[in-house]
C-alpha positions in Angstrom: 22.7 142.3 -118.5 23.2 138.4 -120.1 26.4 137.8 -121.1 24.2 136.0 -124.3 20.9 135.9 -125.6 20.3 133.7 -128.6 16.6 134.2 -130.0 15.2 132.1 -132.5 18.8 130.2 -134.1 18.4 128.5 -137.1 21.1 127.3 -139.1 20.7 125.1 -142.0 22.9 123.4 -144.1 22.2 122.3 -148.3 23.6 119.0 -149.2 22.9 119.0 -152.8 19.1 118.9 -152.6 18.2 118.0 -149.0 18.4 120.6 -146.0 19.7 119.8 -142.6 18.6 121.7 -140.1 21.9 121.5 -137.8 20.2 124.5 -135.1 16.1 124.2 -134.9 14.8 127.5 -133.1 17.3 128.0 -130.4 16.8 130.3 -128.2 19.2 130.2 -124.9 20.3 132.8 -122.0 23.5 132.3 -121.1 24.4 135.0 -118.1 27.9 136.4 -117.4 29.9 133.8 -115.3 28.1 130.9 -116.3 29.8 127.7 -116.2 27.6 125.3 -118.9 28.2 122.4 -120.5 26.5 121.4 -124.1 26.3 117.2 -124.5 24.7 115.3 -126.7 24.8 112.8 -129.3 27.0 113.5 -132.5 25.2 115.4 -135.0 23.1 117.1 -132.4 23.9 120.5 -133.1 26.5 121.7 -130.6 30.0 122.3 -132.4 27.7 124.2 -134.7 25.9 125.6 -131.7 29.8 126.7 -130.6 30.9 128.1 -133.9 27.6 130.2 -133.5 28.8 131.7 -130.3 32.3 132.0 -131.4 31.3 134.0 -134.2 33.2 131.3 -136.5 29.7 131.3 -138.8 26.3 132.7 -138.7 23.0 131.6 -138.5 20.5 132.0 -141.4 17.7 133.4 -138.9 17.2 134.6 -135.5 19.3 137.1 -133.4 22.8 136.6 -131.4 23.2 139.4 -128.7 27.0 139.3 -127.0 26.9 141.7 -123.8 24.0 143.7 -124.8 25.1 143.9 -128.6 23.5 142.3 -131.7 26.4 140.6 -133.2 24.4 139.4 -136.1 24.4 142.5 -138.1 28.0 142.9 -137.8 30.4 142.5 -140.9 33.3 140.1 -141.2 35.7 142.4 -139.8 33.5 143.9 -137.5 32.8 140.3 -136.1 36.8 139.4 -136.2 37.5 142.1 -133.8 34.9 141.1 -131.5 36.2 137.4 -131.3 39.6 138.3 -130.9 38.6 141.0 -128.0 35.8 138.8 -126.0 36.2 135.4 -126.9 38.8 133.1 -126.8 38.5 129.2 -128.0 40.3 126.4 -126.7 39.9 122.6 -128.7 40.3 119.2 -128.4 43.6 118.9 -131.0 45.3 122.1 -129.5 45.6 123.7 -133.3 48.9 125.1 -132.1 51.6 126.9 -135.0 54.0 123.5 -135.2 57.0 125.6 -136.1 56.4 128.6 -133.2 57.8 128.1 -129.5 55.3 127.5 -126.7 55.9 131.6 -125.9 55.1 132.3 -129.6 52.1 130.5 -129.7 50.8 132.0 -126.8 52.0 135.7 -128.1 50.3 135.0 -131.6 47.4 136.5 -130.7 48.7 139.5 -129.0 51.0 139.9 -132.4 47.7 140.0 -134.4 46.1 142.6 -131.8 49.4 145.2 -132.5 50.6 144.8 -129.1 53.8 146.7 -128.5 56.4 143.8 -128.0 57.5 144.8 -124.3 54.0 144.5 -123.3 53.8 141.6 -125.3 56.6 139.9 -124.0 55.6 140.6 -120.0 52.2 139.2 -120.6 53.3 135.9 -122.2 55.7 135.6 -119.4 53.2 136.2 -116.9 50.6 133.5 -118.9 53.4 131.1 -119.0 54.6 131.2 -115.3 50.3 131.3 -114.4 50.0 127.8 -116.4 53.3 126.3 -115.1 54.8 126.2 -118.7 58.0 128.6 -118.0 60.6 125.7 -118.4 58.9 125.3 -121.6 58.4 128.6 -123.3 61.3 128.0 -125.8 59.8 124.3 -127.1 58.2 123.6 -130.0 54.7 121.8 -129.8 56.4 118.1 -130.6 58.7 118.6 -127.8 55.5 118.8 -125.4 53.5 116.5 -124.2 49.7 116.3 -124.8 49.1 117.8 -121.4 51.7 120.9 -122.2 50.1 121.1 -125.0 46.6 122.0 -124.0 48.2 124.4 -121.7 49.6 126.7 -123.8 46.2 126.7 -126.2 44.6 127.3 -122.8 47.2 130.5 -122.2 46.5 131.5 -126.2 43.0 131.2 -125.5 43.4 133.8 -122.5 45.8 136.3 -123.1 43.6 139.1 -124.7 41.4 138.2 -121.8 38.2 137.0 -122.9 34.8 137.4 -121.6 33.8 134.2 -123.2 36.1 131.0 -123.6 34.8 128.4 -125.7 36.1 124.7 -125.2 35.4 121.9 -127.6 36.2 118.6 -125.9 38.9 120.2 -123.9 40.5 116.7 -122.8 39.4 114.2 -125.5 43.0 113.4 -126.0 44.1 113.4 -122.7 44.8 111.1 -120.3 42.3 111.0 -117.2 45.2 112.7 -114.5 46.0 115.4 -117.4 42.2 115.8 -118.4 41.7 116.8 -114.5 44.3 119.5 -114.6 43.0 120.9 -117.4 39.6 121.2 -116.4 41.0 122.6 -112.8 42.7 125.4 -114.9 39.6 125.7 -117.1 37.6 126.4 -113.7 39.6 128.1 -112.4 39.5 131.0 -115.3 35.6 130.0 -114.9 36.3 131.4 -111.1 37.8 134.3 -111.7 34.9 136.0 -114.1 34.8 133.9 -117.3 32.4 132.8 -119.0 33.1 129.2 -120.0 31.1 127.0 -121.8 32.5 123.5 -122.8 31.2 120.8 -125.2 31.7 117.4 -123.9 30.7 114.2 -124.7 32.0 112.9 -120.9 29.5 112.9 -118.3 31.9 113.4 -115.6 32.9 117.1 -117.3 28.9 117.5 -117.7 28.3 116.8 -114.1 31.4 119.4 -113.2 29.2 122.4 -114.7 26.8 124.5 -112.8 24.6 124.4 -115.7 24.3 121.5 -118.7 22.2 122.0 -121.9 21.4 118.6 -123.6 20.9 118.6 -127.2 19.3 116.5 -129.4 18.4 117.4 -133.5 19.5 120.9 -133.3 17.5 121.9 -130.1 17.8 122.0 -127.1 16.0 119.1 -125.3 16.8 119.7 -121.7 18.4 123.2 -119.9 19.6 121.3 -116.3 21.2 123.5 -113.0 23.8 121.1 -111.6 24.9 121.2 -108.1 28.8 120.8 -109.3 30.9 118.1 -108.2 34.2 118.6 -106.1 37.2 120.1 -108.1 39.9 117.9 -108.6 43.5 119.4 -107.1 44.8 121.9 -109.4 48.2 120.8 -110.9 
C-alpha cells in the first residue's frame, strides 16, 4: 500500500480579485520509505505542496490518502491527531520554545500526546543520547549552536515516531560541515523506515535523494529516480 497518493491537488489562493493557483492538478505516489526531494524555483508550489502533506492546510479539490486513508474528509481535530501520530516536521529556522531546555523541547510533543512522565522522561533521554545532545539537554536554544539546534528539532520531530518526516530546507542556515551532519542524521531516520521528503533549493541535497520531484507553477514538471550520492560520515 503507498505511503501517499495525492489525486488531482488543487490549491488556490484569492488575492483580492486575482486567483493564484499555488498547486495545478497534482497528482503524486509517494511509497513508504521513499527518500524524495521537492526543488524548484520560489513560488513553485512546494512549501505549499509540504503544508499539504503535513496536514498544515487543505486543498480546495482533489483527494490526499495517508497509508490507505483519505485524510481530506477529516475534521480539524481529527487531522491534528493524525499529524501529531504519523508525521513529524523539521524546518529550516528550528521553531524551537526559546524559554524550554533542549530536553523540554524535545518532550513537548510527548507532553501534548499525555505521555506519562516516566515514559516521557526515558524517551527524551534515549532521543537525546541517539542525536549526541546529552551534554546539552539542560540548555536553552541561545546557548546552542545552529547545528544543536537543528538536532534537537530533528529529535522533536521524531519522538512520537513518525511515519512521515517533513523537512523544509533542513540546512539553509547551516554551515556546509553542520549541513552534512544533519542530512546524515536525516538519512539515517530515512534508513531505518521513514519516510522523508525534504524541500531544498541545493542541488547537492537534490542529488542525495533516491527520488527528486521538480516543480515549476504549481505542478510538477519532472518526477526523476536518482542513483544517490555517497553519504557523508555521520557526526
Amino acid at each position: 500500500m503507498a505511503q501517499i497518493e495525492l489525486e488531482g491537488i488543487e490549491r488556490i489562493f484569492r488575492l483580492g480579485d486575482s486567483e493564484v493557483h499555488a498547486l495545478s492538478d497534482v497528482s503524486l505516489r509517494i511509497e513508504a520509505g521513499e527518500y524524495v526531494a521537492v526543488m524548484g524555483p520560489s513560488g513553485s508550489g512546494k512549501s505549499t505542496l509540504l503544508n499539504l502533506l503535513g496536514l498544515l492546510d487543505r486543498p480546495n479539490s482533489g483527494r490526499y490518502r495517508l497509508e490507505g486513508r483519505d485524510v481530506t474528509t477529516l475534521s480539524a481535530d481529527e487531522q491534528a491527531a493524525v499529524r501529531s501520530a504519523r508525521i513529524g516536521f523539521v524546518f529550516q529556522s528550528f521553531h524551537l520554545v526559546p524559554r524550554l531546555t533542549a530536553a523540554e523541547n524535545v518532550a513537548l510533543p510527548l507532553m501534548l500526546a499525555g505521555v506519562p512522565a516516566a515514559e516521557r522522561g526515558v524517551r527524551v533521554e534515549r532521543a537525546l543520547k541517539d542525536f549526541g545532545l546529552e551534554s546539552r539537554a539542560h540548555h536553552r536554544p541561545d546557548e546552542l549552536s545552529g547545528g544543536q539546534r537543528q538536532r534537537v528539532a530533528i529529535a522533536r520531530a521524531t519522538i512520537m515516531r513518525p511515519a512521515m518526516l517533513l523537512a523544509d530546507e533542513p540546512t539553509g542556515n547551516l554551515d556546509r560541515a553542520t549541513g552534512q551532519e544533519v542530512t546524515a542524521l536525516l538519512e539515517a531516520l530515512n534508513a531505518a523506515g521513514t519516510t522523508l521528503i525534504v524541500v531544498t533549493h541545493d542541488p547537492a541535497m537534490g542529488a542525495r535523494a533516491r527520488r527528486r520531484l521538480l516543480m515549476e507553477d504549481g505542478a510538477i514538471r519532472q518526477d526523476v529516480r536518482n542513483t544517490p550520492t555517497a553519504a557523508p560520515n555521520p557526526p
